[in-house]
MIDOSE-1310 file (N, C-alpha, C; in nm, 2 decimals, decimal comma, always signed):
residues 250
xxxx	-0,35/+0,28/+1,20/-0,43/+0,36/+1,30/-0,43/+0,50/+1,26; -0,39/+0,53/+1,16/-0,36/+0,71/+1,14/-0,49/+0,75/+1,05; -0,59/+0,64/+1,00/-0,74/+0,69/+1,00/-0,86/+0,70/+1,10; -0,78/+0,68/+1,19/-0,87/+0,76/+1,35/-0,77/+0,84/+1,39
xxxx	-0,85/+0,91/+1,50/-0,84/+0,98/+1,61/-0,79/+0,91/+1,78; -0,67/+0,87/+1,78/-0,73/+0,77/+1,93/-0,66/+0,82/+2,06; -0,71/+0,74/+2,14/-0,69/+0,88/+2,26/-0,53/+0,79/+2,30; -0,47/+0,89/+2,42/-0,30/+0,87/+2,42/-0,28/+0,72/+2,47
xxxx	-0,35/+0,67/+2,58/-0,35/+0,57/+2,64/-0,39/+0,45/+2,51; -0,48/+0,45/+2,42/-0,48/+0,40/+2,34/-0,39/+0,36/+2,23; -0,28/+0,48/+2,20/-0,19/+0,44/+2,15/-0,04/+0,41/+2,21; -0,03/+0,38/+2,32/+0,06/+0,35/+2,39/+0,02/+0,21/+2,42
xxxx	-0,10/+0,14/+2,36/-0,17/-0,01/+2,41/-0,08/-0,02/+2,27; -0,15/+0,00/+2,18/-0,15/-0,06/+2,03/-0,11/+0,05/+1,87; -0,05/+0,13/+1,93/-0,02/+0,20/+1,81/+0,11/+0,13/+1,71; +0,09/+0,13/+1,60/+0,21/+0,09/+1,54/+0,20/-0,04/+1,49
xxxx	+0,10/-0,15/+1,60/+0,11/-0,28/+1,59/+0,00/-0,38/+1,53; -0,02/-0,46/+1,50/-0,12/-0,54/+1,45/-0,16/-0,71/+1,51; -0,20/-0,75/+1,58/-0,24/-0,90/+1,54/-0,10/-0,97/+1,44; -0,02/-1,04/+1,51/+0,04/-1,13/+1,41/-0,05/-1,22/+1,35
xxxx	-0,02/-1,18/+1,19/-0,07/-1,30/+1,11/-0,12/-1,40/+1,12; -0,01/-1,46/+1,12/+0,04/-1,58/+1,14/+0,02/-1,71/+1,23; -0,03/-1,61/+1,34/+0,01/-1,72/+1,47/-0,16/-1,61/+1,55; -0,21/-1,51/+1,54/-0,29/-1,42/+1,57/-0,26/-1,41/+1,71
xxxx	-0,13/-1,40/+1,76/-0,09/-1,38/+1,91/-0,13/-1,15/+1,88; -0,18/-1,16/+2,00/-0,22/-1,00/+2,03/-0,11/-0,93/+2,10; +0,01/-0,99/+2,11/+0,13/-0,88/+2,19/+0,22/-0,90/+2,07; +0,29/-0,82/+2,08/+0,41/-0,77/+1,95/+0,49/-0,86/+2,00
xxxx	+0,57/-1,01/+1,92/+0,66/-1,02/+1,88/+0,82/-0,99/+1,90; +0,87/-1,00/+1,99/+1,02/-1,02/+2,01/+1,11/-1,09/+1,86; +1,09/-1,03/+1,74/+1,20/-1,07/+1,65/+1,34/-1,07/+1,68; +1,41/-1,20/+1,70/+1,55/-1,20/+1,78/+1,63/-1,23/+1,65
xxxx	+1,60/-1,15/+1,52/+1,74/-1,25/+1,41/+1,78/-1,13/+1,38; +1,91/-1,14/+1,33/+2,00/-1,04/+1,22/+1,96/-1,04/+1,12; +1,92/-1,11/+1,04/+1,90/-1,20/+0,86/+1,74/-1,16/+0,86; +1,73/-1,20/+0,74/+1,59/-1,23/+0,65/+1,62/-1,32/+0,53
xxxx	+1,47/-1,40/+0,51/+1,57/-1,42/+0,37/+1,45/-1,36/+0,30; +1,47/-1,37/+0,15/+1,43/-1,32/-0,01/+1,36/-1,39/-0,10; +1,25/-1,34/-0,14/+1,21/-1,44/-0,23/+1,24/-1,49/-0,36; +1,34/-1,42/-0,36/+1,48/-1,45/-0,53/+1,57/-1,34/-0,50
xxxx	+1,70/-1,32/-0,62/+1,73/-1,28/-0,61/+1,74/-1,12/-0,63; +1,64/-1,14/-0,76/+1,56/-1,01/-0,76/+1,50/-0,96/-0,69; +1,45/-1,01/-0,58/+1,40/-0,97/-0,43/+1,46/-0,92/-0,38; +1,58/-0,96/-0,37/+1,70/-0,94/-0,23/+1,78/-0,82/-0,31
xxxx	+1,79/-0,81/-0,47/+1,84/-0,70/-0,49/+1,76/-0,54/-0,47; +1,60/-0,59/-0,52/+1,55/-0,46/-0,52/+1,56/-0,44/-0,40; +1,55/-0,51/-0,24/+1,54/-0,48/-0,15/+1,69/-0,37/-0,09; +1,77/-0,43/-0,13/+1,92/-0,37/-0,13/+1,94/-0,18/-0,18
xxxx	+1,85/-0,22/-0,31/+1,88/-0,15/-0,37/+1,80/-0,02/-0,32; +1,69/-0,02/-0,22/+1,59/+0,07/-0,20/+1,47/+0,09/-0,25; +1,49/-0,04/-0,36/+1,39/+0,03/-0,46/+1,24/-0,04/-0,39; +1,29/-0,16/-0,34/+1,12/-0,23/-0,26/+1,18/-0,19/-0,10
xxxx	+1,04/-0,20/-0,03/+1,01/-0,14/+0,09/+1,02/-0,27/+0,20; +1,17/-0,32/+0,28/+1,13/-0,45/+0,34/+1,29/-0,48/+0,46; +1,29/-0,56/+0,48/+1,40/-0,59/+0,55/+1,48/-0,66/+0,52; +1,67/-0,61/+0,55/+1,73/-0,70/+0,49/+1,83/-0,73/+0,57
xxxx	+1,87/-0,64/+0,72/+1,95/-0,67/+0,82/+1,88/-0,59/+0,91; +1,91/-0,66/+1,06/+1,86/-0,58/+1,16/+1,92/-0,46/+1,24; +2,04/-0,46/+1,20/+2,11/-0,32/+1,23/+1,99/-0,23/+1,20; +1,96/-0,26/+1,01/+1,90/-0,11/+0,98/+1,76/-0,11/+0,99
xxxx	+1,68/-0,27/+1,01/+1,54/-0,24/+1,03/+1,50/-0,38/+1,10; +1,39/-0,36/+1,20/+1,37/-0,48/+1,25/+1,22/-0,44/+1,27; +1,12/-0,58/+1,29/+0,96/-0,58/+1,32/+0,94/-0,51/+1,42; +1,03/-0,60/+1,58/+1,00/-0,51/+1,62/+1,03/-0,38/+1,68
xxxx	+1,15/-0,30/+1,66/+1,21/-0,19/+1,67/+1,11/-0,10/+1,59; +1,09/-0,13/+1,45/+1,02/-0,07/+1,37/+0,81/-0,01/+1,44; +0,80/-0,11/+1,55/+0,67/-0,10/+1,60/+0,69/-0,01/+1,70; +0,81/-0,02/+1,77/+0,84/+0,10/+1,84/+0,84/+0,25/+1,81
xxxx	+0,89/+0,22/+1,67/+0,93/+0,35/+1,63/+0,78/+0,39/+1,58; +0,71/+0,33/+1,53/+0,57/+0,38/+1,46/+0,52/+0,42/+1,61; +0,50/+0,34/+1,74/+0,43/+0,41/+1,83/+0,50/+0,53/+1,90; +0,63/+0,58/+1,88/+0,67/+0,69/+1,92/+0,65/+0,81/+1,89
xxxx	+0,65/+0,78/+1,77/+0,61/+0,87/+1,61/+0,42/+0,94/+1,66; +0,37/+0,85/+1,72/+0,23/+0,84/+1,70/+0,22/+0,94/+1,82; +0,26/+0,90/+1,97/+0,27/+0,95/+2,09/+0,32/+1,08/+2,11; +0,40/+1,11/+1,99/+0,50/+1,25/+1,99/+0,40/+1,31/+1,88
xxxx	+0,31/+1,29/+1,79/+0,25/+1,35/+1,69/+0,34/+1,38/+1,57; +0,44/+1,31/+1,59/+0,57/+1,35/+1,46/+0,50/+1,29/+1,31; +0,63/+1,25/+1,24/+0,61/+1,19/+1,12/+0,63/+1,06/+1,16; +0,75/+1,05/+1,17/+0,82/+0,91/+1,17/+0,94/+0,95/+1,31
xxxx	+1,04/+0,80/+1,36/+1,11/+0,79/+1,47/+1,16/+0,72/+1,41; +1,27/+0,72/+1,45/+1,41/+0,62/+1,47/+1,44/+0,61/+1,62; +1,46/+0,42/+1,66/+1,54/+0,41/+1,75/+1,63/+0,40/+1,77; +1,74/+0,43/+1,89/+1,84/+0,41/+1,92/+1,93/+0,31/+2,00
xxxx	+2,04/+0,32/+2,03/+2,03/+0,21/+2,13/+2,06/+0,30/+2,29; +2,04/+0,42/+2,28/+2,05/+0,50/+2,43/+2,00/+0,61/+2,34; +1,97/+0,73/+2,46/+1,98/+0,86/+2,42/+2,09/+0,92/+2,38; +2,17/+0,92/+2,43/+2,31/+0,97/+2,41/+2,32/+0,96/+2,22
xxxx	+2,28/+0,79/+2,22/+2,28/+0,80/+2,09/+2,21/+0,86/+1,98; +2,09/+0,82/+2,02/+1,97/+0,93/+1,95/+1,97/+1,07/+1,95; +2,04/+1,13/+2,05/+2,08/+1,28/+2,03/+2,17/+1,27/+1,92; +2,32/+1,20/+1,92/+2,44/+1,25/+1,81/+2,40/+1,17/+1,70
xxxx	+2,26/+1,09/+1,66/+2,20/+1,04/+1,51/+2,18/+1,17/+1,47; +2,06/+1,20/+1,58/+2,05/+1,35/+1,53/+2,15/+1,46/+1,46; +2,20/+1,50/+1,58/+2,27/+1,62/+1,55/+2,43/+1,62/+1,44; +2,49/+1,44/+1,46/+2,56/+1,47/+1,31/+2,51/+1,45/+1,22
xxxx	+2,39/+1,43/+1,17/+2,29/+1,40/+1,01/+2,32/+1,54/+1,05; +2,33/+1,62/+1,10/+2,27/+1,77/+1,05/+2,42/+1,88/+1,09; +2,51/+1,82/+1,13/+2,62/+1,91/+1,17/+2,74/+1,88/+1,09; +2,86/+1,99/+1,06/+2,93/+1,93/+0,98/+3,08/+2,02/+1,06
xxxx	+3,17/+1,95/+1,01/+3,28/+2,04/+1,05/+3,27/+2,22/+0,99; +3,30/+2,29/+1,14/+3,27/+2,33/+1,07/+3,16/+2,52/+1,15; +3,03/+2,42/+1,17/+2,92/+2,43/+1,19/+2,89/+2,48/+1,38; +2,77/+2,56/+1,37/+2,80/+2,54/+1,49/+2,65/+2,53/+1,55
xxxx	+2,67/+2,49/+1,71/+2,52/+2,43/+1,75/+2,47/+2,51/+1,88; +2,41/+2,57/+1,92/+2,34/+2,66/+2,03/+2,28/+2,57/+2,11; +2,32/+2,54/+2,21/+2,25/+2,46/+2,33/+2,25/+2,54/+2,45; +2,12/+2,48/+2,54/+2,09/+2,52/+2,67/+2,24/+2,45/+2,79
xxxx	+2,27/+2,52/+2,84/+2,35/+2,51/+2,96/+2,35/+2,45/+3,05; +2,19/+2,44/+3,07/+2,13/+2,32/+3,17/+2,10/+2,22/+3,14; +2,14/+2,14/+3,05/+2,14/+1,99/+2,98/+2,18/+1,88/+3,09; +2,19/+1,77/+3,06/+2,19/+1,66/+3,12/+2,38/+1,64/+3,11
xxxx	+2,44/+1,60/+3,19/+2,58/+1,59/+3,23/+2,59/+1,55/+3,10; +2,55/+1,39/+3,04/+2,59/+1,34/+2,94/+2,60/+1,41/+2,81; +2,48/+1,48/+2,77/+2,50/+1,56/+2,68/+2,61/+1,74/+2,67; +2,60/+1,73/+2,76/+2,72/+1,90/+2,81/+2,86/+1,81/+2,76
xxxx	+2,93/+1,72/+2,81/+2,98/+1,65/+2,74/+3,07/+1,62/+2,64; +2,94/+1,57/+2,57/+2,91/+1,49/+2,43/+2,94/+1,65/+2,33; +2,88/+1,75/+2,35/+2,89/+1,86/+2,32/+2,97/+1,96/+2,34; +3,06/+1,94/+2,44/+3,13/+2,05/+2,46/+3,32/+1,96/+2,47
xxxx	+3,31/+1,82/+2,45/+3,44/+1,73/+2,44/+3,42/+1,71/+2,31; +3,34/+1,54/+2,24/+3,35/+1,48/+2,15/+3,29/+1,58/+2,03; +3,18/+1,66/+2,03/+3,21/+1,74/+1,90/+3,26/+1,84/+1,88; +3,34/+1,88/+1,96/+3,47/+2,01/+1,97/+3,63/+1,90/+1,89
xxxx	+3,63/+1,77/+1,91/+3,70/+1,69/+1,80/+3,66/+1,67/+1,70; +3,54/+1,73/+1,65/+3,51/+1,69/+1,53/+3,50/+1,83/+1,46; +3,54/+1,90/+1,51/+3,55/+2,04/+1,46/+3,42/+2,10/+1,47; +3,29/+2,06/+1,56/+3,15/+2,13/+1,57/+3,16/+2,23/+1,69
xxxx	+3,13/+2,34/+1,71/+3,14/+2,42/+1,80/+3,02/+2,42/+1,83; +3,00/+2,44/+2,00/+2,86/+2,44/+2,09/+2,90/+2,56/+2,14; +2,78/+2,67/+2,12/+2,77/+2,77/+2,24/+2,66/+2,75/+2,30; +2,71/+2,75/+2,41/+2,60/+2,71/+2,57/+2,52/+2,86/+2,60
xxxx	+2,46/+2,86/+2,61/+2,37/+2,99/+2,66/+2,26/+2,94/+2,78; +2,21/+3,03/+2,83/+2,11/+3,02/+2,98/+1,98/+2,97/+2,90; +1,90/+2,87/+2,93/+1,75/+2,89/+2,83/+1,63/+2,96/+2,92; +1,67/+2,97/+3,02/+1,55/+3,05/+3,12/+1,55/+3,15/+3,04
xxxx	+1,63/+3,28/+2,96/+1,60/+3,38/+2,87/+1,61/+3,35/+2,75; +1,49/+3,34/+2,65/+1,46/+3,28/+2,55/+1,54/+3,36/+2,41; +1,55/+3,52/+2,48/+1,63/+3,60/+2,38/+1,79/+3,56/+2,35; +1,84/+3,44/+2,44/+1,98/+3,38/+2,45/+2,04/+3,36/+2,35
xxxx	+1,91/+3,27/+2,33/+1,92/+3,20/+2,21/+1,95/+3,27/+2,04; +1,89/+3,36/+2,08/+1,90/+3,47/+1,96/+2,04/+3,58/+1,96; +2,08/+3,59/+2,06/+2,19/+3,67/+2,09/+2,31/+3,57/+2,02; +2,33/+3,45/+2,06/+2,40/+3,36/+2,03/+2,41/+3,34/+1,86
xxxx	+2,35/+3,34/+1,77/+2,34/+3,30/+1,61/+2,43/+3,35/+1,55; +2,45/+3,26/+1,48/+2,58/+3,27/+1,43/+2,57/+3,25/+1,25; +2,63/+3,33/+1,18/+2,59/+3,26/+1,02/+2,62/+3,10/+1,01; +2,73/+3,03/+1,10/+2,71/+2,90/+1,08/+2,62/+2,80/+1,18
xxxx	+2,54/+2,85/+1,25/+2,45/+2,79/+1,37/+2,40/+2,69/+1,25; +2,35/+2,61/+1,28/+2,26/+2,49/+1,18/+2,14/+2,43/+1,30; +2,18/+2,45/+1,41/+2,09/+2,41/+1,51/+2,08/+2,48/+1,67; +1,95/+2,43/+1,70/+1,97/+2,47/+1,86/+1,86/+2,41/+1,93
xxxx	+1,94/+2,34/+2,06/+1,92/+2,19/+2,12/+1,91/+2,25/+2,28; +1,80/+2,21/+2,34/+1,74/+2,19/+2,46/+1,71/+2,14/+2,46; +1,62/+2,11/+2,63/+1,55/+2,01/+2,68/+1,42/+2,09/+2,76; +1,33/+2,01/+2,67/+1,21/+2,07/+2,79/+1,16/+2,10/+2,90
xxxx	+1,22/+1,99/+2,99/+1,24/+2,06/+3,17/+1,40/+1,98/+3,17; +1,46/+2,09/+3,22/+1,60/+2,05/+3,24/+1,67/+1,92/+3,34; +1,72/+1,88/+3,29/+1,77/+1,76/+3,38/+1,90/+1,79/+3,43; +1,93/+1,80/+3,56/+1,82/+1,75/+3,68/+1,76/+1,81/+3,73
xxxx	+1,75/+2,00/+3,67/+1,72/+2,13/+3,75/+1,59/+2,15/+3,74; +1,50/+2,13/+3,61/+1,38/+2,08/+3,60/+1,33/+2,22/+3,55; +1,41/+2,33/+3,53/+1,38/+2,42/+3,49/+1,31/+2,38/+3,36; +1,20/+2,53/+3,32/+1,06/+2,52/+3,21/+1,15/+2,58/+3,10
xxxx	+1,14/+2,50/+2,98/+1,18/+2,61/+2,85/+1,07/+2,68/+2,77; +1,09/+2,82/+2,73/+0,94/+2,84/+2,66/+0,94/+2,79/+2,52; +0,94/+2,69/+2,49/+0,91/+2,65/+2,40/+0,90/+2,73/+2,23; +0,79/+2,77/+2,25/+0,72/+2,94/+2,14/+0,78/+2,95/+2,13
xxxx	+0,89/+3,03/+2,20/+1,00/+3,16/+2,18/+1,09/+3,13/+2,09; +1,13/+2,99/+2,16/+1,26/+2,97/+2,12/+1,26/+2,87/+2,01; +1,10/+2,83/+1,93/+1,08/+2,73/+1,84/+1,09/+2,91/+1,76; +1,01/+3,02/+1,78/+1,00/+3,10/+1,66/+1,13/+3,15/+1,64
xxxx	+1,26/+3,19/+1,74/+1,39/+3,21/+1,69/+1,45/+3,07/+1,63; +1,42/+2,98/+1,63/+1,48/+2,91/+1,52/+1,43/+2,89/+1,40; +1,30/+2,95/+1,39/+1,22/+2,95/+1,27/+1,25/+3,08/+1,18; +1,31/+3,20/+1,25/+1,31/+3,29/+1,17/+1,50/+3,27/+1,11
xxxx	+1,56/+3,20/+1,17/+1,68/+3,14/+1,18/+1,68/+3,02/+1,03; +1,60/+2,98/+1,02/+1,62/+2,90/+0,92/+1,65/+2,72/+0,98; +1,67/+2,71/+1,12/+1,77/+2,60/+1,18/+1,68/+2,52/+1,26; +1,69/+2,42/+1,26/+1,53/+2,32/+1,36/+1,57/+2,35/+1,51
xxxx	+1,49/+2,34/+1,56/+1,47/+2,28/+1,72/+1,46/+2,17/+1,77; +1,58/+2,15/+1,81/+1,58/+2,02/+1,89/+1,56/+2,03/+2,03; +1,45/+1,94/+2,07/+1,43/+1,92/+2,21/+1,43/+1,77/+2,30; +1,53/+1,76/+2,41/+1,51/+1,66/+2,46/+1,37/+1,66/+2,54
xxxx	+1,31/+1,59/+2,54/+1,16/+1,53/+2,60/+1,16/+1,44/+2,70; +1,25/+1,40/+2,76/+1,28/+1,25/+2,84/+1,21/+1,27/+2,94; +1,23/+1,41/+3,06/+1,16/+1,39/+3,19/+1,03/+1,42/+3,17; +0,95/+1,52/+3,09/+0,81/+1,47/+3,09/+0,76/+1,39/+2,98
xxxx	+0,78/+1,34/+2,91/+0,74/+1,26/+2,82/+0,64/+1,30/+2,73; +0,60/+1,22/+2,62/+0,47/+1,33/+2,57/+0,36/+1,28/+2,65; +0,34/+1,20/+2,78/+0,20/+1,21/+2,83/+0,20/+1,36/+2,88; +0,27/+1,42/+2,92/+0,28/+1,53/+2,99/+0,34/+1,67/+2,88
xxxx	+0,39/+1,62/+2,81/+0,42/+1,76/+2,66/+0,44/+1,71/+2,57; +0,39/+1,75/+2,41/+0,47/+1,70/+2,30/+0,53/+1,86/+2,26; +0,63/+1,85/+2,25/+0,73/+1,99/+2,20/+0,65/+2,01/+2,07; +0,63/+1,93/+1,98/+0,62/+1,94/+1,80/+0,49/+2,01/+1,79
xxxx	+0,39/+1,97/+1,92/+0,28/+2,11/+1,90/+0,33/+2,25/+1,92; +0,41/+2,25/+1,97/+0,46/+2,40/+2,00/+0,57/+2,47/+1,95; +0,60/+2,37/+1,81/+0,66/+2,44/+1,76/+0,84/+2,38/+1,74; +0,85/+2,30/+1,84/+0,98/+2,19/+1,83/+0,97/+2,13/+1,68
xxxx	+1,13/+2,12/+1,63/+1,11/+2,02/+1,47/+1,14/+1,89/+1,45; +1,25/+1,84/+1,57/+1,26/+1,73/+1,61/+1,24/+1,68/+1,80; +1,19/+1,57/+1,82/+1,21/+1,52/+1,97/+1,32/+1,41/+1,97; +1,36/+1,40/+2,12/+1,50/+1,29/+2,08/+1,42/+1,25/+2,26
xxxx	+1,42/+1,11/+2,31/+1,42/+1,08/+2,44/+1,51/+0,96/+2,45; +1,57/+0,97/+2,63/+1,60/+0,85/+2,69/+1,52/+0,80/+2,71; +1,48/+0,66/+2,58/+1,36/+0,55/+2,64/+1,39/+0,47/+2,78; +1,52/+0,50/+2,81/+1,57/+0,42/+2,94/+1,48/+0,51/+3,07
xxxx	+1,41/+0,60/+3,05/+1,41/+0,65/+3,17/+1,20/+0,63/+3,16; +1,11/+0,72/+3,14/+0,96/+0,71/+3,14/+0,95/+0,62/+3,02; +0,97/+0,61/+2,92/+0,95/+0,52/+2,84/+0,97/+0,38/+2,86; +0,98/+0,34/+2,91/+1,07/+0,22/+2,95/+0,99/+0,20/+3,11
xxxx	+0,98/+0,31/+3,15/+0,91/+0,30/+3,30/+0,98/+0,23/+3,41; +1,06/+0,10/+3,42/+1,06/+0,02/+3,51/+1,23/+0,01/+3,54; +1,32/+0,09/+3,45/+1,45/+0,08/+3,51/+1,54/-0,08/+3,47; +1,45/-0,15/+3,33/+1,52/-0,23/+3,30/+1,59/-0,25/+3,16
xxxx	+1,58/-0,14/+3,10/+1,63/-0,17/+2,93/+1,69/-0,02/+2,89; +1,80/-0,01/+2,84/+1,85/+0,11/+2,78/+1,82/+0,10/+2,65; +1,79/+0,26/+2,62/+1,72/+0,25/+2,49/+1,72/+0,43/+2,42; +1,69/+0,43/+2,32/+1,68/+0,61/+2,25/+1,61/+0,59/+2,15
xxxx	+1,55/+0,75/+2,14/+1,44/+0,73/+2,01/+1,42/+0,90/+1,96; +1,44/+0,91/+1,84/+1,42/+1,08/+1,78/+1,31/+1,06/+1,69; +1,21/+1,14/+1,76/+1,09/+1,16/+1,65/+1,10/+1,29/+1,55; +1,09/+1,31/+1,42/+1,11/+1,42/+1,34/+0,94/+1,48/+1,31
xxxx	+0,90/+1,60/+1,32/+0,78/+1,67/+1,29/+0,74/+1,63/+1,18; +0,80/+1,64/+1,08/+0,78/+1,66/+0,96/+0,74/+1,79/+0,86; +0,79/+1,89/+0,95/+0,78/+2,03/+0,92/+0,85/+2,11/+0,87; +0,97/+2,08/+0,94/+1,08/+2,18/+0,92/+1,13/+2,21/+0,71
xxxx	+1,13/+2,29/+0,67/+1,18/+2,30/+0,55/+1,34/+2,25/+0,52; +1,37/+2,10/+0,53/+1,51/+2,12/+0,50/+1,55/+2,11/+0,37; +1,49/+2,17/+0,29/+1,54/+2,20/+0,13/+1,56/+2,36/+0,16; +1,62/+2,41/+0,28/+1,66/+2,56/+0,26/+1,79/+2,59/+0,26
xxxx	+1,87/+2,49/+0,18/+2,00/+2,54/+0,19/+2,10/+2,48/+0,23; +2,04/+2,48/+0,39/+2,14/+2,45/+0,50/+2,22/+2,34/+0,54; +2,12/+2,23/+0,47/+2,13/+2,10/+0,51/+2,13/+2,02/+0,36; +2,21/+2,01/+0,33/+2,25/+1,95/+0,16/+2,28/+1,79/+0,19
xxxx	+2,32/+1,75/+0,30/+2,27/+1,61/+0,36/+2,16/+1,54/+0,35; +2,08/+1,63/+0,38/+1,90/+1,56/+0,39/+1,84/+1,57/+0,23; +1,91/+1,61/+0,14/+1,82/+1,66/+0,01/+1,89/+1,61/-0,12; +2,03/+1,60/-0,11/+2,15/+1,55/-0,20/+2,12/+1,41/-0,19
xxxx	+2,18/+1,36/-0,30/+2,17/+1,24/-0,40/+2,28/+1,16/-0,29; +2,23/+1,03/-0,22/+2,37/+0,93/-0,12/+2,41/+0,87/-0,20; +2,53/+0,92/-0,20/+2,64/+0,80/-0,29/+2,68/+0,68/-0,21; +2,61/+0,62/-0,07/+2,60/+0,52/-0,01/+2,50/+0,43/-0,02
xxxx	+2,41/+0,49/-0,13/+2,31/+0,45/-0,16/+2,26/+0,45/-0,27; +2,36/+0,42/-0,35/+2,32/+0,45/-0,52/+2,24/+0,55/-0,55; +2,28/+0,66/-0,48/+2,21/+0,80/-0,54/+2,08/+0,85/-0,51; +2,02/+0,78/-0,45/+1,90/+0,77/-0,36/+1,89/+0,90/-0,30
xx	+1,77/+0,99/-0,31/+1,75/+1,10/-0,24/+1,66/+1,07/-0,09; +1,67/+1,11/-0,01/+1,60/+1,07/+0,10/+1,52/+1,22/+0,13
């Protein structure tokens, strides 16, 4: 679909997904297995290896999680998404790929209980320091930086207070910072905002809440812009060779 233009409601029907082959059923597919198999062994190794593009467990990739994530991706105007299995989770995918002991993270004050938390308990054990600041004054944010900042994490309209963040402001102090913007997006969703036009570098939502709509599935999803320069230094994670991965640069 990313050689048209289509409107939001259109890609919330069908973005991401295709007609199964096989069977030409028109709804996406509930893939329920762990496994795959390979068409040799040389299959299953290059697949292993990274070197071919495919599936080899469903921890790390599934049909249909993977359809999810293409229509997230699409609805947020990002690059690409990863799902989660909650927000909670999809926030700390995020923010340990990018935090290290060490390091420290600038968040808004008015966050969601779970995340104040997550942020100011479990990554204060991991040696990540959070300074909380007000986001209603966008200059907070700036007062707050620190030579080790690596990030700084809001939420679009505050949960539960609902307060507005300005977005601009506080996307251009992390741009002159060197450090992304992270924004939680859950209460208006992107029918109602995408942060990444204005300047956000990653989105993270509780699919458990508008995504999900009906109050029956827990779920998380971080869409990445595809903007942010992380070959500046700061982030030697996203650009260095994984030695969990045979060396593989991502």
């Amino acid at each position: 679909m990313a050689d048209h233009e289509f409107g939001f409601e259109t890609l919330c029907l069908h973005a991401g997904q295709i007609p199964d082959a096989a069977t030409g059923a028109r709804a996406a597919p509930l893939y329920q297995t762990s496994s795959y198999v390979f068409d040799s062994a040389e299959h299953a190794a290059s697949l292993f290896n990274l070197q071919t593009f495919g599936n080899v467990y469903s921890r790390l990739s599934n049909p249909t999680t993977a359809m999810f994530e293409e229509r997230m991706a699409a609805l947020e105007g990002g690059r690409a998404a990863l799902a989660a299995s909650s927000g909670m989770a999809a926030e700390m995918t995020t923010l340990l790929t990018l935090l290290e002991q060490g390091d420290d993270l600038i968040a808004a004050r008015t966050l969601y209980g779970g995340s104040i938390s997550q942020f100011d308990v479990t990554f204060r054990k991991m040696g990540i320091n959070t300074i909380f600041v007000d986001p209603d004054e966008p200059d907070n944010f700036r007062r707050a930086l620190t030579p080790q900042t690596k990030a700084i994490f809001a939420e679009t309209l505050g949960n539960p207070v609902i307060n507005v963040l300005d977005i601009e402001a506080v996307a251009a102090i992390a741009r002159e910072a060197g450090v992304p913007l992270i924004l939680d997006n859950t209460i208006p969703s992107p029918y109602l905002c995408r942060p990444l036009e204005w300047g956000a570098d990653i989105v993270v939502h509780s699919a458990t809440k508008f995504i999900c709509g009906h109050g029956t599935s827990i779920g998380g999803v971080l869409v990445e812009g595809g903007k942010f320069p992380w070959d500046n230094g700061k982030f030697p994670a996203m650009v260095e060779a994984s030695n969990g991965y045979h060396g593989v640069r991502f």
